[in-house]
C-alpha positions as CSV (number, residue, x, y, z in Angstrom):
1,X,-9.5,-30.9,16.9
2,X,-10.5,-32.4,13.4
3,X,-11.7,-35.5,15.0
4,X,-15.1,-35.3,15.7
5,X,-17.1,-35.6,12.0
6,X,-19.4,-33.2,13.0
7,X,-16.1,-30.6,12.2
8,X,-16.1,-31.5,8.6
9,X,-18.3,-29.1,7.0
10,X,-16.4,-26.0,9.1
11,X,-13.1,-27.6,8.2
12,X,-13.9,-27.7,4.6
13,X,-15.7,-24.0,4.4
14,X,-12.8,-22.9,6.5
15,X,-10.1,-24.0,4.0
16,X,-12.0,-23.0,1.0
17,X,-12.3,-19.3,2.5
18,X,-8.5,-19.5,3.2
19,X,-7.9,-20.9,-0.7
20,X,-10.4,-18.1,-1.8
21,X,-8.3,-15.3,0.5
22,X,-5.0,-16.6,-1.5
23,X,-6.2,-16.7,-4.8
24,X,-7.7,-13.4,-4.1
25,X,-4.6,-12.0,-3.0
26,X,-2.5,-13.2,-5.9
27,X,-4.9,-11.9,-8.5
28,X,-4.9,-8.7,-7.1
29,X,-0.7,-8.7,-7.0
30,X,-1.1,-9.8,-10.2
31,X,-3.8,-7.1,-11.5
32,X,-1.1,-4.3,-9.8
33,X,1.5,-5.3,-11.9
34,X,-0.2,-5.3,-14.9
35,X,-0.9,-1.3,-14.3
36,X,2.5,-0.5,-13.4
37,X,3.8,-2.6,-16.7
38,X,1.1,0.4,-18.5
């Protein structure tokens, strides 16, 4: 699937919105349990 070059640039903005989703979700865990600790 990840053969072709011309896949490059979607595999790359692909994994970048999937590393943004994560970090997204983490900091957002992480903001909740800063509220409850308050």
């Amino acid at each position: 699937m990840l053969g072709e070059v011309a896949n490059w640039p979607e595999a790359i903005a692909l994994s970048i919105v999937m590393i943004s989703m994560c970090v997204t979700m983490l900091g957002f865990f992480w903001y909740l349990q800063r509220i409850d600790k308050d």
